[in-house]
C-alpha positions as CSV (number, residue, x, y, z in Angstrom):
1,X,3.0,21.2,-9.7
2,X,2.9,20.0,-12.9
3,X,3.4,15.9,-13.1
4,X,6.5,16.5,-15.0
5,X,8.4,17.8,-12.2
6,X,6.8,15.6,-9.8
7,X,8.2,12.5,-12.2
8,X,11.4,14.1,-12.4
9,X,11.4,14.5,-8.2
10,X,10.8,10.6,-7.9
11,X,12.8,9.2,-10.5
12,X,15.9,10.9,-9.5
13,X,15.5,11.1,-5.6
14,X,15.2,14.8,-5.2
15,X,17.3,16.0,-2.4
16,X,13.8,17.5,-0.1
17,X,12.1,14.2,0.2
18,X,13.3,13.7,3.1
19,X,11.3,10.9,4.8
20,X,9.4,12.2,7.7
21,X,6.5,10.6,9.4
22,X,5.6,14.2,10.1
23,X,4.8,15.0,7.2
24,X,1.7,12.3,7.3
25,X,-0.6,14.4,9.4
26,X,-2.4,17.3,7.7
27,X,-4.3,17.7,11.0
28,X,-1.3,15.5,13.3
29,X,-2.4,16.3,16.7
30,X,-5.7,14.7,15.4
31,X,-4.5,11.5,13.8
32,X,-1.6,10.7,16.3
33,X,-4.3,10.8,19.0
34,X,-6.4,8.3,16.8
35,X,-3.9,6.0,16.2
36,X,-2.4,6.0,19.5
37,X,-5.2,5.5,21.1
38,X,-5.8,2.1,19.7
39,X,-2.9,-0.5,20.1
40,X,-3.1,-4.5,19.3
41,X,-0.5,-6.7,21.2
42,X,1.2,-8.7,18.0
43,X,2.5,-11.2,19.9
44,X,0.1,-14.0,18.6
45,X,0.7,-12.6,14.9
46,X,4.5,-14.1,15.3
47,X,3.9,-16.9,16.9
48,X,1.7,-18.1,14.2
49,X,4.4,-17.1,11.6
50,X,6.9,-19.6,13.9
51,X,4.8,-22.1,14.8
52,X,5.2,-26.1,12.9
53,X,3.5,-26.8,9.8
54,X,1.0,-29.0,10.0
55,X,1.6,-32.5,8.8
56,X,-1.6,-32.4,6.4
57,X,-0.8,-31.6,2.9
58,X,-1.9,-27.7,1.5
59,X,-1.8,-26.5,-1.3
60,X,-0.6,-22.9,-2.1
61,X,-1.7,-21.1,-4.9
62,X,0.4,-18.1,-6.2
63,X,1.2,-16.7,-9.6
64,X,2.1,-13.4,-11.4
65,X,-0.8,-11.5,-12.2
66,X,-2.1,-8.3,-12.9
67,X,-4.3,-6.0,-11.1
68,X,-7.9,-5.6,-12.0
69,X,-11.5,-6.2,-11.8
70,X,-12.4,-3.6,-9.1
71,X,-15.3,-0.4,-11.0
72,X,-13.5,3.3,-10.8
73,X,-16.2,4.9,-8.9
74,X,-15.9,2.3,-6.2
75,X,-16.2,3.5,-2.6
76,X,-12.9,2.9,-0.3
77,X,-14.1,-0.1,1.7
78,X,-13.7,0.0,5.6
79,X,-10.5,-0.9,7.2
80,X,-9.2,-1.7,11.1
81,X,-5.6,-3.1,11.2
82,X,-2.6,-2.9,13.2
83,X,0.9,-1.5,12.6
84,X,3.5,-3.9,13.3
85,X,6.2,-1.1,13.9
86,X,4.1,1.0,16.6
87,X,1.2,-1.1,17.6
88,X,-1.2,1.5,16.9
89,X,-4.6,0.4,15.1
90,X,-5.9,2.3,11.5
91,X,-9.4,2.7,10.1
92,X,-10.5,4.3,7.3
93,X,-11.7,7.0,9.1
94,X,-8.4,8.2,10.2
95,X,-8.1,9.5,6.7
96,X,-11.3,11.5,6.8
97,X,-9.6,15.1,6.4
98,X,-8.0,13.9,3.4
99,X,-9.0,15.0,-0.2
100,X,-7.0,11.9,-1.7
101,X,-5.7,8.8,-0.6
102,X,-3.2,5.9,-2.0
103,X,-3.5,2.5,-0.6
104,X,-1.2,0.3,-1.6
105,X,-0.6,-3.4,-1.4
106,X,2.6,-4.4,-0.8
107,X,4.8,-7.2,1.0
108,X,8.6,-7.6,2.0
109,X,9.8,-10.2,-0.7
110,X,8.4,-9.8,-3.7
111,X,10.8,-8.8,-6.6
112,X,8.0,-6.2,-8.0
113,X,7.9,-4.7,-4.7
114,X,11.5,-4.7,-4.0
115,X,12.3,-2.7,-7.7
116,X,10.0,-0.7,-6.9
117,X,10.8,-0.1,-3.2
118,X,12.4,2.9,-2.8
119,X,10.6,5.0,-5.6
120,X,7.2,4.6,-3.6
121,X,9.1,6.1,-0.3
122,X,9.9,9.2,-2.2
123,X,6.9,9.4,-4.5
124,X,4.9,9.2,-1.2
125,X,7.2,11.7,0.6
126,X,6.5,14.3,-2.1
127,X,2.8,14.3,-2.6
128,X,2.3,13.1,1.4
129,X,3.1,17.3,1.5
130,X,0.6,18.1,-0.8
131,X,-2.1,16.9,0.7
132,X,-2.2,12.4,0.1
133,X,-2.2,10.6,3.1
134,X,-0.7,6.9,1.6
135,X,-1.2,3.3,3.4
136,X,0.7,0.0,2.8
137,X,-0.9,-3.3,3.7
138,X,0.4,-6.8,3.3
139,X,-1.9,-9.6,3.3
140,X,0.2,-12.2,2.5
141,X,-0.2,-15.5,4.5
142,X,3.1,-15.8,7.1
143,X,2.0,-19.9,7.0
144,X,3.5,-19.8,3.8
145,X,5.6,-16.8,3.4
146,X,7.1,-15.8,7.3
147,X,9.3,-13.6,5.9
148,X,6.6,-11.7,5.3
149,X,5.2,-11.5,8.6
150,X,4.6,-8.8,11.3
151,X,8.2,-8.5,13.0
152,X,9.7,-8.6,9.2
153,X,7.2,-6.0,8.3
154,X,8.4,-3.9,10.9
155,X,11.6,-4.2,10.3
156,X,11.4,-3.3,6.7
157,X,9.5,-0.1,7.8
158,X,11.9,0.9,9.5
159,X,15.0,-0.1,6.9
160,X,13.1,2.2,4.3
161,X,11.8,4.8,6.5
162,X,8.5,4.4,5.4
163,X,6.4,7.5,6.0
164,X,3.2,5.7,6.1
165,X,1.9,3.5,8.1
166,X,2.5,-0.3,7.0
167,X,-0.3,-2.5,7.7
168,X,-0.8,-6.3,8.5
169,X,-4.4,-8.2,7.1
170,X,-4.0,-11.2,8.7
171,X,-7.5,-12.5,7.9
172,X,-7.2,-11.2,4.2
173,X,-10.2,-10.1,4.5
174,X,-9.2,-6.5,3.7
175,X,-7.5,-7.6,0.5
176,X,-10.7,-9.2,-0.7
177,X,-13.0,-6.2,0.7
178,X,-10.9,-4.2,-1.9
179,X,-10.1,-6.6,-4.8
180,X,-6.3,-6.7,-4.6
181,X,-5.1,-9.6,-6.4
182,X,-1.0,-8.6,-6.5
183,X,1.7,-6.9,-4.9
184,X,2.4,-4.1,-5.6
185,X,-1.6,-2.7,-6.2
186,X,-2.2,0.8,-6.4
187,X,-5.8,2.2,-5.4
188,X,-6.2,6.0,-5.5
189,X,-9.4,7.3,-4.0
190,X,-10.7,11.0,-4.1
191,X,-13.4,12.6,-1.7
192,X,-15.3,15.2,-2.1
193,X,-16.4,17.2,1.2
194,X,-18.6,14.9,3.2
195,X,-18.8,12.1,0.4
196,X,-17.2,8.5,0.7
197,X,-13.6,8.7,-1.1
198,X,-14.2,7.3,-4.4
199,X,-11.9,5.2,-6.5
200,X,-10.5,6.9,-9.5
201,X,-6.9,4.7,-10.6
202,X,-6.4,1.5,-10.3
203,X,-3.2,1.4,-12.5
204,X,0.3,0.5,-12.6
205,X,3.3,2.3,-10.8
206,X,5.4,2.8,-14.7
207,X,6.0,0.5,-17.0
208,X,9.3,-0.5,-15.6
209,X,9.3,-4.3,-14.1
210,X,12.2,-5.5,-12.3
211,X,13.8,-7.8,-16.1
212,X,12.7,-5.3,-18.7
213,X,15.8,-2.5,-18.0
214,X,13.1,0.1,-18.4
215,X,13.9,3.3,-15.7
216,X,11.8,3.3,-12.5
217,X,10.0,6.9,-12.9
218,X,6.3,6.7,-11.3
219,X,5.2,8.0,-14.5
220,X,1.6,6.7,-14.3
221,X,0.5,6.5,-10.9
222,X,2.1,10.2,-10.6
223,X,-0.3,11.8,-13.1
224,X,-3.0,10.4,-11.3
225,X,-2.1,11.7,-7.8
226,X,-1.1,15.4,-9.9
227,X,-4.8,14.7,-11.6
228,X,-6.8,14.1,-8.0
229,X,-5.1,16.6,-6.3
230,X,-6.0,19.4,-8.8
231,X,-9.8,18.5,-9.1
232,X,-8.9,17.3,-13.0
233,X,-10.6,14.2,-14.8
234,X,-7.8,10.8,-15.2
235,X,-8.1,9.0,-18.1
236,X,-10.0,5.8,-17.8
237,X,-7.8,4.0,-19.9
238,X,-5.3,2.9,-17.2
239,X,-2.6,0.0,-17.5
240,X,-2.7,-2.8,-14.9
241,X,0.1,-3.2,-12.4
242,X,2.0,-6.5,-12.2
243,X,3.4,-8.2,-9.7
244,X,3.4,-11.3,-7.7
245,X,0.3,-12.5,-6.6
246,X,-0.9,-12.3,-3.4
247,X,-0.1,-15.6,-1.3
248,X,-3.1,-16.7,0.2
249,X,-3.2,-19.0,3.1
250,X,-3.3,-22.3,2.1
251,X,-6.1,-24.5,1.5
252,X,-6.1,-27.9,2.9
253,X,-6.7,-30.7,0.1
254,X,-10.1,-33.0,0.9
């Protein structure tokens, strides 16, 4: 399909996208069995999002800032982390049918996020048909940001009927393994047969932002996914998404 109709399917919430977590699996009997089969009780996740500051001072270090930094050409890097809403446990590997994939990094609260919130469920739900398995993570620290935590993520899955699975990096080590700096962050990766998916957009969404009045249409990251999935070249030229940073946990002060 050609990315003008793809655009014009997101930006005006085409009647078919109808979110489906169906419509994840290109092989489903194969990655509901994976995922499944691996669950992580989240019970200490929580109780580390409710338990009492400490009394020594932290400081917390967040900011606007733009995506960037990571090579195109970069391999995907390994992933294992649980899905607040289910339970179930994601790798990398559960993706390994896939000729594309999006991973995206997201959180509940962020105003970038939030403007952008609904477009992504029904950009996903159209090209999760054609073939792009899509993953959210959050990596934000629940020691400074609780609404942002594992019950809240869930919760938010299911208020936006989120057709792929929304993941919690508690360490933050996954963030750092891939370079994400912001929410939102889009990475598109491509694989070819038996090679490691490859990194070919690291861009923004559009250019719309949640105070400049400009239309939400997924302009950008939509020619890339039309691009990928048709074996064509994308432009090395690609803007930056914005958003806020990622809130990393807090460092104590010496």
């Amino acid at each position: 399909m050609a990315a003008s109709t793809a655009i014009t399917a997101v930006a005006h919430g085409a009647s078919h996208l109808i979110p489906s977590r169906t419509a994840f699996a290109i092989s489903s009997g194969r990655l509901s069995s994976l995922s499944q089969s691996r669950t992580l009780n989240l019970s200490h996740l929580q109780r580390r999002a409710n338990a009492p500051s400490s009394r020594r001072r932290v400081v917390v270090r967040a900011a606007r800032i733009e995506s960037g930094g990571v090579k195109l050409g970069a391999r995907a890097p390994d992933f294992e982390l649980p899905e607040p809403l289910t339970g179930n446990v994601w790798r990398l590997d559960d993706f390994e049918l896939y000729p594309c994939l999006l991973v995206m990094f997201i959180c509940n609260h962020c105003p970038f996020v939030i403007h952008l919130k609904k477009d992504i469920v029904k950009l996903s739900n159209f090209y999760m048909k054609k073939g792009l398995a899509v993953v959210a993570i959050s990596s934000n620290s629940v020691v400074t940001h609780p609404q942002d935590g594992p019950e809240f993520m869930a919760e938010d899955a299911k208020m936006f009927k989120y057709p792929f699975p929304y993941l919690y990096d508690e360490s933050q080590e996954v963030a750092k393994e891939f370079g994400a700096v912001c929410t939102p962050e889009f990475f598109l990766y491509k694989k070819d047969g038996r090679r490691p998916f490859e990194l070919v957009y690291h861009g923004q969404f559009d250019d719309s932002r949640p105070s400049n009045n400009t239309p939400v249409t997924g302009r950008d990251l939509c020619l890339a996914i039309d691009l990928t999935l048709s074996c064509q070249p994308i432009p090395t030229n690609q803007k930056p998404s914005v958003g806020c940073s990622i809130k990393w946990h807090p460092v104590a002060e010496s």
